[in-house]
Structures are given as C-alpha cells and as structure tokens.
C-alpha positions as CSV (number, residue, x, y, z in Angstrom):
1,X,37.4,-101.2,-11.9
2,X,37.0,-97.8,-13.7
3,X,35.3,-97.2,-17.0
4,X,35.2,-94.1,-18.8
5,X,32.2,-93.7,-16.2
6,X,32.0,-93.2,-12.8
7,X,28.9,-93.9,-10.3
8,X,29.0,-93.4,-6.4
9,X,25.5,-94.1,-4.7
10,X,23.8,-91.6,-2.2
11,X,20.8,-93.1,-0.9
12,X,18.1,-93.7,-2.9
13,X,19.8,-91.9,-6.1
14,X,22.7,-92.5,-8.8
15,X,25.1,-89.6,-9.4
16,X,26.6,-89.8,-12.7
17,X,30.2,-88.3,-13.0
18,X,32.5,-87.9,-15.7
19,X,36.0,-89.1,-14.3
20,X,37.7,-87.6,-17.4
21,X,36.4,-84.0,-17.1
22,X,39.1,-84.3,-14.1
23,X,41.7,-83.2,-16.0
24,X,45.3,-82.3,-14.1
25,X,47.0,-79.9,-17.1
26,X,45.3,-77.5,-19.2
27,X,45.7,-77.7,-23.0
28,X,48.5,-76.5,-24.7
29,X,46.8,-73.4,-26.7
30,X,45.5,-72.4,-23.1
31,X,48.3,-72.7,-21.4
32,X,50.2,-70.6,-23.6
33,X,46.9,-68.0,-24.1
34,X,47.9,-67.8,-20.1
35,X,50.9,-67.1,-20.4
36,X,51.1,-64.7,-22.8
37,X,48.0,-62.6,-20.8
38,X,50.3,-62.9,-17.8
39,X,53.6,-61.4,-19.3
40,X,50.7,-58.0,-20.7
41,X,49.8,-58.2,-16.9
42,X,53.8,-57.7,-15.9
43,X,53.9,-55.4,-18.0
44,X,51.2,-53.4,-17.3
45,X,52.0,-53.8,-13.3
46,X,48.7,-56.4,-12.4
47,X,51.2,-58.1,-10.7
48,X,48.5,-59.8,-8.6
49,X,47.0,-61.2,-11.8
50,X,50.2,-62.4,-13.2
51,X,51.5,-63.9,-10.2
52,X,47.7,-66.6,-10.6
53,X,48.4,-67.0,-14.1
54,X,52.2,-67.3,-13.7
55,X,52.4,-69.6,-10.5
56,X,49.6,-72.0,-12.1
57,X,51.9,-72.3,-15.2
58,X,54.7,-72.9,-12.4
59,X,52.8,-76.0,-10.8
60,X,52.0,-77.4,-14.6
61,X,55.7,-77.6,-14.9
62,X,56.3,-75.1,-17.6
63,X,59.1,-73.8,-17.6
64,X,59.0,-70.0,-18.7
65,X,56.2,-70.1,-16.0
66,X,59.0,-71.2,-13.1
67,X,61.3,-68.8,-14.4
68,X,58.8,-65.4,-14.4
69,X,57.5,-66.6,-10.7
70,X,61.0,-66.7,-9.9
71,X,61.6,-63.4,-11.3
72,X,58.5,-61.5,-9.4
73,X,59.9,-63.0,-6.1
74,X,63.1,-62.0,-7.2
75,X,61.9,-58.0,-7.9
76,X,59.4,-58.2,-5.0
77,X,56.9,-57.8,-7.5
78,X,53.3,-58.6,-6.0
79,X,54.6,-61.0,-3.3
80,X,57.0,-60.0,-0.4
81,X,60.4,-60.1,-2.0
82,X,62.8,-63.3,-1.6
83,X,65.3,-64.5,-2.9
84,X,65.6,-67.8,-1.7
85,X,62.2,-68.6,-3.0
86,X,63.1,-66.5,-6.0
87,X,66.4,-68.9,-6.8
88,X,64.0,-72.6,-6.2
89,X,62.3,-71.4,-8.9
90,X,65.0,-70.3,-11.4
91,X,66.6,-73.7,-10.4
92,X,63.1,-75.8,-11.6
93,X,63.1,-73.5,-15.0
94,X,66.8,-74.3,-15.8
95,X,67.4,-77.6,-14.9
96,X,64.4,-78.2,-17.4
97,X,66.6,-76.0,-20.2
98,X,65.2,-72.6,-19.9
99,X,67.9,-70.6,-20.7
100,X,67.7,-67.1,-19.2
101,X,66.7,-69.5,-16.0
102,X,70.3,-71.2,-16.4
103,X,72.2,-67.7,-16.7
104,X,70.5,-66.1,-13.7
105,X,71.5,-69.3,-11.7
106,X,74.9,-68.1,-12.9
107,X,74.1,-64.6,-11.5
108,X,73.3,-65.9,-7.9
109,X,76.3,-68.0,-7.8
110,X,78.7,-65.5,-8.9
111,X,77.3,-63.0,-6.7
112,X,77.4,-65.3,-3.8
113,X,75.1,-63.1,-1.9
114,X,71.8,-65.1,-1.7
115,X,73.7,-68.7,-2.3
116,X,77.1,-69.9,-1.6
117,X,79.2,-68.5,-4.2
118,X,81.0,-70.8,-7.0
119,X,82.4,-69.6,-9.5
120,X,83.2,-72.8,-11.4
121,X,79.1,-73.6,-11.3
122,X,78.3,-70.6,-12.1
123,X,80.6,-70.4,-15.2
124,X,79.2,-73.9,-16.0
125,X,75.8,-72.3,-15.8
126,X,76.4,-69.1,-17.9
127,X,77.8,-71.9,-20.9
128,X,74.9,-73.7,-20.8
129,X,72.8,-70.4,-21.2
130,X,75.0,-69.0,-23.7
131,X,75.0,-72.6,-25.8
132,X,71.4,-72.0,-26.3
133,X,72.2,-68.4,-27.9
134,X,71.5,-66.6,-24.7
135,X,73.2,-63.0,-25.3
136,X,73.4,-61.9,-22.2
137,X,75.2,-65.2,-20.8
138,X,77.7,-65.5,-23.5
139,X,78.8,-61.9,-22.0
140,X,78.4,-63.0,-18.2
141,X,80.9,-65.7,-19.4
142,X,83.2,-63.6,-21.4
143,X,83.8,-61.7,-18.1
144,X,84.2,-64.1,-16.3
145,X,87.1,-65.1,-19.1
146,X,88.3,-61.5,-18.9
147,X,88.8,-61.6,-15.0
148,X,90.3,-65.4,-14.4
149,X,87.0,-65.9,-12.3
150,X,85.8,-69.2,-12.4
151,X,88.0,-70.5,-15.3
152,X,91.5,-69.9,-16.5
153,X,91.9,-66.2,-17.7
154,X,91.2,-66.0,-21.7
155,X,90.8,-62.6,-24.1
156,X,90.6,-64.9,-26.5
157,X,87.4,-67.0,-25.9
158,X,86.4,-63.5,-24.0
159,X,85.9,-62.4,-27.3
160,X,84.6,-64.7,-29.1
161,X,81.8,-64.9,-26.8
162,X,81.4,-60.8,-26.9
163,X,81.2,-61.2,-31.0
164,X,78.4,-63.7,-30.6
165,X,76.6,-61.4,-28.6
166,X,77.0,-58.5,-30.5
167,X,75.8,-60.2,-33.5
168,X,72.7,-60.6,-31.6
169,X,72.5,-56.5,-30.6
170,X,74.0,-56.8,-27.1
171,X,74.4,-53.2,-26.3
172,X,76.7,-54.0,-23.2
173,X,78.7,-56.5,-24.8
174,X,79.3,-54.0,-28.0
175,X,81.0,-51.6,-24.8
176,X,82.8,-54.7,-23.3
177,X,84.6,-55.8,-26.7
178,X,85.4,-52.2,-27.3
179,X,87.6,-52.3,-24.0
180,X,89.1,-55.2,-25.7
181,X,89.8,-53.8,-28.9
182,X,91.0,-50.3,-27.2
183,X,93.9,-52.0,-24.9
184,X,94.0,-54.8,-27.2
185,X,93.4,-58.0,-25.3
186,X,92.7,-61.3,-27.2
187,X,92.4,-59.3,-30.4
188,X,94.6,-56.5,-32.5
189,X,94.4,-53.1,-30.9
190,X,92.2,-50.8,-32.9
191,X,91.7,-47.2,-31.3
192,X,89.1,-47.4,-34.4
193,X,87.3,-50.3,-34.3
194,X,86.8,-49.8,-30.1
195,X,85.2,-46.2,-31.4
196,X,82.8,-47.9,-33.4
197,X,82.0,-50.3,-31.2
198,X,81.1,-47.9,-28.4
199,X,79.4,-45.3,-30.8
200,X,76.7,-48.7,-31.4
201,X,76.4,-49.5,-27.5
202,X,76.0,-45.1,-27.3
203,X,73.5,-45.6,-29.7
204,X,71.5,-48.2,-27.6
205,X,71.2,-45.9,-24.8
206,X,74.1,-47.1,-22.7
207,X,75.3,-44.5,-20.5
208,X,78.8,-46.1,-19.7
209,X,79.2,-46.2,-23.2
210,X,78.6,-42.7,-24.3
211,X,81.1,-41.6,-21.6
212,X,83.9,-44.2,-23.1
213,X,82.7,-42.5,-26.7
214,X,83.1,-39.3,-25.0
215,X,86.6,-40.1,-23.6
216,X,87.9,-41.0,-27.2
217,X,86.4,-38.2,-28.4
218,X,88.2,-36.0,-25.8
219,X,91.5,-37.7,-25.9
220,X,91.7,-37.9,-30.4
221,X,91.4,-41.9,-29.4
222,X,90.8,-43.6,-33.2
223,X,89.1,-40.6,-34.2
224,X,89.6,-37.2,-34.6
225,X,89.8,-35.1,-31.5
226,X,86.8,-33.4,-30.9
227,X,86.1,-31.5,-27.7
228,X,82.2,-30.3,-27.6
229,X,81.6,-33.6,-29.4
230,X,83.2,-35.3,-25.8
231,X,81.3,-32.8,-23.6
232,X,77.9,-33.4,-25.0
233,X,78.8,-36.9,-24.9
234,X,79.8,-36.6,-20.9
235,X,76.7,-34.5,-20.3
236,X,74.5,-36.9,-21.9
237,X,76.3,-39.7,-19.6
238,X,76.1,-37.6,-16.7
239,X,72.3,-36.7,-16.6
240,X,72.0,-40.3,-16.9
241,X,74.1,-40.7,-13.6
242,X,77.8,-41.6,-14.9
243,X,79.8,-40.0,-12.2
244,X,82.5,-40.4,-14.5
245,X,81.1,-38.5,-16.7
246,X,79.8,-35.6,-14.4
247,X,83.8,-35.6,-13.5
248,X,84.8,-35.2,-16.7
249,X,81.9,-32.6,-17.3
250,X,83.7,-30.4,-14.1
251,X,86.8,-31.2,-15.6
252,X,85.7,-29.0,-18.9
253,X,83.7,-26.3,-17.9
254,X,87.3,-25.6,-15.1
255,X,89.9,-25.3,-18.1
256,X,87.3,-23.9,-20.9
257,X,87.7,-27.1,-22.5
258,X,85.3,-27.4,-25.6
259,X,82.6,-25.5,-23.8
260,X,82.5,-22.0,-22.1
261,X,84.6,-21.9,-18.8
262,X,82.3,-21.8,-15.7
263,X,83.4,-22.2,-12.1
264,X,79.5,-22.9,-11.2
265,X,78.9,-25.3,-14.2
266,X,81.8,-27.3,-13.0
267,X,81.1,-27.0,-9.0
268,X,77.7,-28.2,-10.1
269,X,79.1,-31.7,-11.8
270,X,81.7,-31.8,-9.0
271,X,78.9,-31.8,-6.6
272,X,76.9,-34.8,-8.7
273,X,80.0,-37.0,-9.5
274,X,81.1,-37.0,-5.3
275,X,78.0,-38.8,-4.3
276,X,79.5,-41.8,-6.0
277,X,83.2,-40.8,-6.5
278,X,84.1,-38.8,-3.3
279,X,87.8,-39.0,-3.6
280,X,88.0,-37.9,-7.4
281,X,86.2,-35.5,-6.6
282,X,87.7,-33.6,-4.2
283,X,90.6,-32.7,-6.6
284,X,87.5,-30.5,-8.3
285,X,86.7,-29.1,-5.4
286,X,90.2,-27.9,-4.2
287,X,90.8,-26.5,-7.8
288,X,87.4,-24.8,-7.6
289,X,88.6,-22.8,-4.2
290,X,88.0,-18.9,-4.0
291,X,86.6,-19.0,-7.2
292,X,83.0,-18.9,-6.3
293,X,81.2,-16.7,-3.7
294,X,79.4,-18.5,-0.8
295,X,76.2,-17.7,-2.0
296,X,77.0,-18.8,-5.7
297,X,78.0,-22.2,-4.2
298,X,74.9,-22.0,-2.1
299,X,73.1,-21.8,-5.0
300,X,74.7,-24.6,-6.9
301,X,74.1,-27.0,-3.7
302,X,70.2,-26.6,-3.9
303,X,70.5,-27.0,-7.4
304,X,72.2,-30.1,-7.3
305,X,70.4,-31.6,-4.6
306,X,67.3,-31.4,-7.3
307,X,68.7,-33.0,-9.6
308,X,67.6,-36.8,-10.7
309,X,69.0,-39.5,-13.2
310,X,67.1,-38.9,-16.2
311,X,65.9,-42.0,-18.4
C-alpha cells in the first residue's frame, strides 16, 4: 500500500521518493503562461519552439493546444506538412468545443480534398462554430445557405448569419451581404445599402471588395457615378492581384474612361488580368491591335513580368 511516501531498497541503503512530485498535468497558470509564449513564437516564426510548447499542451488535452498543432501541420509550419495529421488534431480540439477547431472541420469537409466530402457534416459543423459566435463560421454557413450546398437553399437565414457576422467586423461577410443587398436576395434590394457595405469590407483591406466598390462607382450603382473614383478603386484592387480589377483597369485606360487614354497603360493590365482570366482577356488584346509598336509592347511585357501582388 502507498502513502504519501515512497521507499524502494538498494542494497544496504533507503531511497526516499516523493510519489506526488510525479505529477501528469502542469498547473493551470503554467499551462496557459505556455501557451501564450507559444502563440509569440508563431508569430514571431520559432516554429520549432512553438511546435514543444504547442504539442505538450496537445497531449495535456487542451484544446486551443490541439487546434494550433493542427494548424502548423496544416501550413507546414516547422513539421513536414500534412493534412491528415493536420485534420486528427482539429477533430480532438472540436469535438472538445473549440470553435474555430469545429469550423475548420467544416472547411475540410466541404472541400472534400483531404477527407471525403459531406456537405451535410460539414454544414452541421460550421453551425456548431457559428453557435459559439464564431464569425467566420456563421459566413462559411451563410454560403453554404446561399448555394443550396449542404442544406436547402435560404437568402434568408444566409443573411441573417452574414448580419451576425458583420456585427462582429467580418470584412468578407460585410462584401458577401452586399451581393445580397445589390441583387436583392433574402432582403430588399438596396443599390445603397450594398455601397456601404462594400465601402466597410474596402476599408478592411479586402481587395474583392474595393473592386465591387469600384464597379458601383463605375456603373452610378446607389451612388453617384464617379469614374476616377472607380479607377483608383480597380487599381488599388489590381495591385493587390484582382484580375477583375486589372480588366477593368484595361478597360479605362482603352476608351479614356476617367483616366487619360493609354494603349500601354491598358496592354499592361491586359497582360496582368490574363494570367488568371485568359479568355477575358483576349477581348483587350484584340481591341489593343496595331495600336502599339512591337517594341512598346516589348516593353510592357518585361514590365509586367516584374510585377508582384502588393500587400
């Protein structure tokens, strides 16, 4: 029988042990003192030193730990990337409530990529996150709502969702109920209200957004029509790598619209928005024919091909 004492005989002397220093958990404090010096580690990119602290917290049972290991297998991130490995760990995190865990158990099953796909567990998944005030889930759900995927088609609910996440400064849900205000699905249409709406997501830095505020801008959509306004608004877009954007950019500088007309201005976004939109873009490029000598197009070309994303 045990005591608070253990003693264990080698030869002629007694060993005296403390059983209880044997402890299989750490404190809270110090577990969470870990944590949080693993997260500045991420951060910082001592992904080696975060992957100890975070995979330690992952064997206590915790379950932000679980969900951050699962993330750095996920990213590659100080171990050799995978996924698999990546989604057991998610799985241990949400099944114990943590919700960006639960919503990125959505992701893999809607993607279907890494998992068999299943939409239906997947919405249940995203619900679960978004019940616990998850932003980012309550818009995974919402389009899954919007596109009949998983559950019965709904604007409705789809926005209702996107409000709750707006409240809570979702920049891409502020662009996603904007679509929904602008053709008017599951609410009134208001040119006006989807305006503002992009104008906040603009403001947060979303590219796609700042290209839909430049396209109301350009087409006098619930505000007042306002052609430089849309063309710094593409070109903002389009640095950021919107090949809509850089389309629309080639679009303006070819007619003179709102900015100074310039065959090589608009060659040059012609040339960005084909690497992703090759078929829009050859309308550009036919349009842009004979006006342009070989060695001005020559030009352009290097110049494109040194251009990068910005942000």
């Amino acid at each position: 029988m045990f005591t608070h004492h253990t003693y264990a005989t080698f030869g002629r002397g007694v060993v005296f042990c403390l059983s209880l220093m044997l402890l299989p958990f750490a404190p809270a404090g110090a577990q969470t003192t870990d944590l949080s010096r693993a997260h500045d580690d991420y951060k910082t990119g001592r992904y080696d030193s975060a992957l100890v602290s975070f995979r330690r917290g992952a064997d206590a049972g915790l379950g932000e730990a679980q969900h951050w290991l699962g993330l750095m297998y996920d990213r590659g991130h100080g171990v050799e990337r995978n996924q698999q490995i990546a989604y057991q760990w998610f799985g241990r995190a949400a099944e114990q409530g943590y919700p960006e865990a639960q919503r990125v158990i959505g992701v893999y099953l809607e993607d279907g990529t890494v998992v068999a796909q299943d939409l239906v567990a997947a919405a249940s998944w995203y619900r679960r996150a978004a019940n616990e005030g998850n932003a980012k889930a309550m818009r995974n759900l919402a389009q899954l709502f919007i596109q009949g995927r998983g559950v019965e088609q709904n604007y409705k609910a789809a926005a209702a969702l996107l409000r709750q996440a707006v409240d809570k400064g979702n920049a891409k849900a502020m662009r996603n109920l904007g679509y929904l205000f602008y053709f008017g699905n599951g609410v009134r249409q208001d040119s006006g209200e989807a305006s503002a709406l992009f104008q906040a997501a603009a403001e947060a830095g979303l590219d796609k957004a700042k290209y839909n505020l430049g396209f109301v801008y350009y087409n006098g959509d619930g505000v007042p029509r306002d052609l430089p306004r849309a063309a710094y608004l593409f070109g903002q877009a389009g640095e950021g790598g919107n090949a809509l954007a850089q389309l629309m950019l080639a679009r303006m500088y070819l007619f003179g619209e709102g900015v100074t007309q310039d065959p090589a201005k608009a060659y040059y976004w012609a040339l960005l928005g084909a690497v992703q939109k090759p078929d829009l873009a050859a309308w550009y490029f036919d349009k842009l024919r004979g006006t342009l000598s070989v060695s001005e197009m020559d030009r352009v070309r290097v110049q494109s091909r040194n251009w990068y994303p910005k942000g």
